[in-house]
C-alpha positions in Angstrom: 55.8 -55.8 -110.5 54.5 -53.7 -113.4 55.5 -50.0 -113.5 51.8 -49.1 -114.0 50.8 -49.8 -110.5 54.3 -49.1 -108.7 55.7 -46.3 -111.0 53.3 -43.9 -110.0 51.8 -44.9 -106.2 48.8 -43.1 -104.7 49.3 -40.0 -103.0 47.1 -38.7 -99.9 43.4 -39.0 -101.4 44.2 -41.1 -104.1 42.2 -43.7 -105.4 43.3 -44.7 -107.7 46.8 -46.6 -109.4 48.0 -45.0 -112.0 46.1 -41.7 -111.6 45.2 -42.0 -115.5 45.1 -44.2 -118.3 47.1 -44.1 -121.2 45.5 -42.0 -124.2 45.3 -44.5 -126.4 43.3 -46.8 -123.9 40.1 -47.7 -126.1 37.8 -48.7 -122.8 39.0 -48.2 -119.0 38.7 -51.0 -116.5 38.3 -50.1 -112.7 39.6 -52.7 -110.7 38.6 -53.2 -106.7 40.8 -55.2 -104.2 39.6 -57.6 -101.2 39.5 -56.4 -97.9 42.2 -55.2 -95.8 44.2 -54.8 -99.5 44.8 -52.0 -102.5 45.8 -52.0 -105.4 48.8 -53.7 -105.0 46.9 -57.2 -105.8 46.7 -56.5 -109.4 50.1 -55.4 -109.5 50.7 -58.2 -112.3 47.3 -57.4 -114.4 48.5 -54.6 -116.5 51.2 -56.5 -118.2 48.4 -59.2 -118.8 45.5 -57.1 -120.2 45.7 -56.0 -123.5 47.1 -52.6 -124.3 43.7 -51.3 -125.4 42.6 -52.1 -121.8 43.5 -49.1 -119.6 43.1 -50.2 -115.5 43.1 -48.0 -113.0 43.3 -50.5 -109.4 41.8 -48.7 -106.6 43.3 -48.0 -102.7 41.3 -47.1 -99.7 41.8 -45.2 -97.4 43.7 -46.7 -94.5 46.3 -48.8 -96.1 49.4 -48.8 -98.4 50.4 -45.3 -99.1 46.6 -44.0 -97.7 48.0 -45.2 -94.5 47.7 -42.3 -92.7 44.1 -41.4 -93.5 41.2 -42.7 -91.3 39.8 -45.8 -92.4 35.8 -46.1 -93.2 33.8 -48.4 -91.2 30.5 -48.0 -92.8 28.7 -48.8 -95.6 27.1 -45.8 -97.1 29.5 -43.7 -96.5 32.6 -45.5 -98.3 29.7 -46.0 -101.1 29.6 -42.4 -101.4 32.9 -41.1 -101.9 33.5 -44.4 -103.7 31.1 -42.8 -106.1 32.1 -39.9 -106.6 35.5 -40.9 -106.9 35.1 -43.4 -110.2 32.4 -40.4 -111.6 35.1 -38.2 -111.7 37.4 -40.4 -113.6 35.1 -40.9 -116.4 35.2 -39.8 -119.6 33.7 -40.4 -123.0 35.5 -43.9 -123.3 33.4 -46.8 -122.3 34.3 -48.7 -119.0 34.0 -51.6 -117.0 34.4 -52.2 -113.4 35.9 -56.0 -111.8 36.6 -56.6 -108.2 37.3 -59.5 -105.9 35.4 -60.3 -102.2 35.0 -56.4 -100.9 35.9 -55.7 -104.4 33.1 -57.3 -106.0 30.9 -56.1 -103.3 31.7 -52.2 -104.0 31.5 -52.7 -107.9 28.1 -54.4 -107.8 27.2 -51.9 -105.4 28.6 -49.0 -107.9 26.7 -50.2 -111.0 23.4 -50.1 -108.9 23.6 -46.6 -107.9 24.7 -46.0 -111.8 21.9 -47.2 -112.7 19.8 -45.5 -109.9 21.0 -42.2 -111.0 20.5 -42.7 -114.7 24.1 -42.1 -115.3 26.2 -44.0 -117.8 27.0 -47.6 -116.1 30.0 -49.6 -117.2 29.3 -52.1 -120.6 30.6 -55.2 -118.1 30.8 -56.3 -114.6 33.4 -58.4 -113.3 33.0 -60.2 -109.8 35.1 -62.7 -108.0 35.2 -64.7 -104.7 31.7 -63.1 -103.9 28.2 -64.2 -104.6 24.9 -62.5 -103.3 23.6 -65.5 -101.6 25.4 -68.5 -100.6 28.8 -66.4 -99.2 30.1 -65.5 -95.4 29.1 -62.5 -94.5 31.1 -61.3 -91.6 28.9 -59.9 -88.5 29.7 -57.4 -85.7 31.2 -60.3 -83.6 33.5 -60.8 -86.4 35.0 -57.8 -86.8 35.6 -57.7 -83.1 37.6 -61.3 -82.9 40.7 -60.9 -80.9 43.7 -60.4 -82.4 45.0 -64.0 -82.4 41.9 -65.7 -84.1 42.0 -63.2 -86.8 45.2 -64.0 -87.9 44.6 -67.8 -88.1 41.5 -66.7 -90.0 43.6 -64.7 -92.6 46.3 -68.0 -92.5 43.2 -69.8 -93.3 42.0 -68.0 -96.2 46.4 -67.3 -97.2 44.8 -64.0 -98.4 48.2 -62.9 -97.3 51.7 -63.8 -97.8 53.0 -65.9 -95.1 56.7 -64.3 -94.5 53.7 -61.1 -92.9 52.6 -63.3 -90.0 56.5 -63.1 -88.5 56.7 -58.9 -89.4 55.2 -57.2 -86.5 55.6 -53.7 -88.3 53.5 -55.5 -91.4 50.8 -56.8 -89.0 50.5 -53.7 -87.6 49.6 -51.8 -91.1 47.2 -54.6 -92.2 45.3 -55.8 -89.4 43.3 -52.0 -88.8 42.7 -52.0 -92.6 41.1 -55.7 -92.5 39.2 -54.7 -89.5 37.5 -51.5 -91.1 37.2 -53.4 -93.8 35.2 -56.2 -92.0 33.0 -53.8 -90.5 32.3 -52.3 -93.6 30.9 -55.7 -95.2 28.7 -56.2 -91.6 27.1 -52.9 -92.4 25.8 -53.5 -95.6 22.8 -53.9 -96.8 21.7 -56.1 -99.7 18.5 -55.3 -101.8 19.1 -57.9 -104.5 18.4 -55.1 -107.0 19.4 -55.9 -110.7 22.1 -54.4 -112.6 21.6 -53.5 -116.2 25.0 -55.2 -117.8 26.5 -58.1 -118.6 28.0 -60.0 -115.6 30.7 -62.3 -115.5 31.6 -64.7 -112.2 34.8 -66.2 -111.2 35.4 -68.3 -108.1 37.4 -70.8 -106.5 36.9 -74.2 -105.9 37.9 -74.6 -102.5 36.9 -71.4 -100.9 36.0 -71.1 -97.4 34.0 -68.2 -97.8 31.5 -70.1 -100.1 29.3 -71.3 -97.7 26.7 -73.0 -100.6 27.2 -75.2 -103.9 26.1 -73.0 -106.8 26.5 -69.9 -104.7 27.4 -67.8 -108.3 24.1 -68.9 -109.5 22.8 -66.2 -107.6 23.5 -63.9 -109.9 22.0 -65.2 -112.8 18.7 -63.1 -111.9 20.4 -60.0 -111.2 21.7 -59.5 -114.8 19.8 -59.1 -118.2 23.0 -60.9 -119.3 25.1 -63.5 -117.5 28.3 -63.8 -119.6 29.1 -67.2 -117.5 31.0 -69.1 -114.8 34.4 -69.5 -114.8 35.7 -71.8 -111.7 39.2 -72.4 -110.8 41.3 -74.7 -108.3 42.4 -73.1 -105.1 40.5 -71.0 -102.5 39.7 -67.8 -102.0 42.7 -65.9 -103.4 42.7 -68.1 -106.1 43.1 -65.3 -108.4 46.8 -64.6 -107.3 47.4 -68.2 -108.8 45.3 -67.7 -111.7 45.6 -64.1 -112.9 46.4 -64.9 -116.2 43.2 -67.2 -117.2 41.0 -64.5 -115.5 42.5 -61.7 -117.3 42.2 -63.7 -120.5 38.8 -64.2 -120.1 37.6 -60.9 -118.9 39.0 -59.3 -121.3 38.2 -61.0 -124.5 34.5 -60.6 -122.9 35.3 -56.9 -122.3 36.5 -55.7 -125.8 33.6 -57.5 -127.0 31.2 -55.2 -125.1 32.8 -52.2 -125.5 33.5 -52.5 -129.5 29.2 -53.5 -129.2 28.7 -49.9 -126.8 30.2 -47.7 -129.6 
């Protein structure tokens, strides 16, 4: 596990893993976990970027070491303090935001209301195991499954290590997190409104959320630029398997855009 993401963990009201990037760091890249997660999913990703790429991996309330702060449950809300938190990281370097499920949810989302606001947007988007159209979107009955069914759903999707279903204490720690974070999807609204940056998709051949063939085509409109598809075996999480291709190919995409933004 890379010392960038464990050697200095968040702290109460913490975002973000490490809390800077390096000095040298020529562009920064924001990176946004799947639901009921943190940062701790791209624990391997700094060791596979290159060093010019400085990531910062974000943590929500409610989980890992935010474990002890409340949770949000709505939309608009986490949108807003998502918001300010990344605007208050930025600085002159150019950035770039990727996330995965949730993640890519939150980023799109994010590069939206940078637009909206006529404030400096990152030079590249990055989304993974999420589409616009085409995807499961959970509902209100969803986020309220008993406790059993919820866990075969997670076993279903293996968005979690296996050796957690037989830790009580574990289950205990990720189940409200994945909860808040369901209920957080179920709120949101989608306007289908454009971003104004290149957009790259990633996604995984077998995954159950994809409820549509071509589901990433959907984002074709919503970009002046779409950078491409890249499609992968495995299912949802198959960017645990495949970190190393996806960082590959984000990247040499993202020092492409930034060395263009300067």
């Amino acid at each position: 596990m890379s010392d960038t993401v464990t050697g200095r963990m968040a702290t109460a009201g913490q975002w973000f893993q490490p809390a800077d990037v390096e000095p040298d760091a020529q562009v920064r890249l924001f990176l946004f976990p799947h639901a009921g997660s943190g940062a701790i999913i791209y624990r391997d990703w700094a060791d596979l970027l290159p060093s010019g790429i400085g990531m910062q991996a974000l943590t929500l309330p409610g989980r890992q070491e935010r474990s002890a702060e409340e949770a949000f449950t709505e939309w608009e809300p986490l949108l807003d303090a998502l918001y300010e938190a990344v605007t208050a990281e930025l600085d002159d370097r150019p950035f770039a935001f990727f996330g995965h499920c949730l993640g890519a949810q939150l980023a799109y989302h994010l590069t939206v209301r940078l637009k909206q606001d006529g404030a400096t947007g990152p030079v590249l988007l990055g989304v993974s195991g999420w589409a616009p159209e085409g995807f499961f979107n959970p509902t209100e009955k969803d986020v309220d499954m008993p406790e059993g069914e919820l866990i075969d759903w997670m076993k279903r999707l293996g968005s979690f290590p296996s050796e957690i279903y037989d830790n009580p204490e574990v289950l205990e720690m990720v189940i409200p997190a994945l909860r808040s974070d369901l209920a957080v999807c179920s709120r949101r609204v989608d306007r289908a409104v454009g971003v104004d940056c290149p957009l790259v998709t990633y996604g995984g051949r077998d995954d159950a959320l994809m409820e549509s063939e071509g589901a990433f085509s959907s984002w074709v409109p919503l970009s002046p630029r779409h950078l491409g598809h890249s499609e992968f075996s495995g299912g949802h999480f198959f960017i645990d398997q495949h970190a190393q291709a996806v960082t590959s190919d984000f990247s040499r995409h993202l020092e492409r855009e930034a060395s263009a933004a300067h």
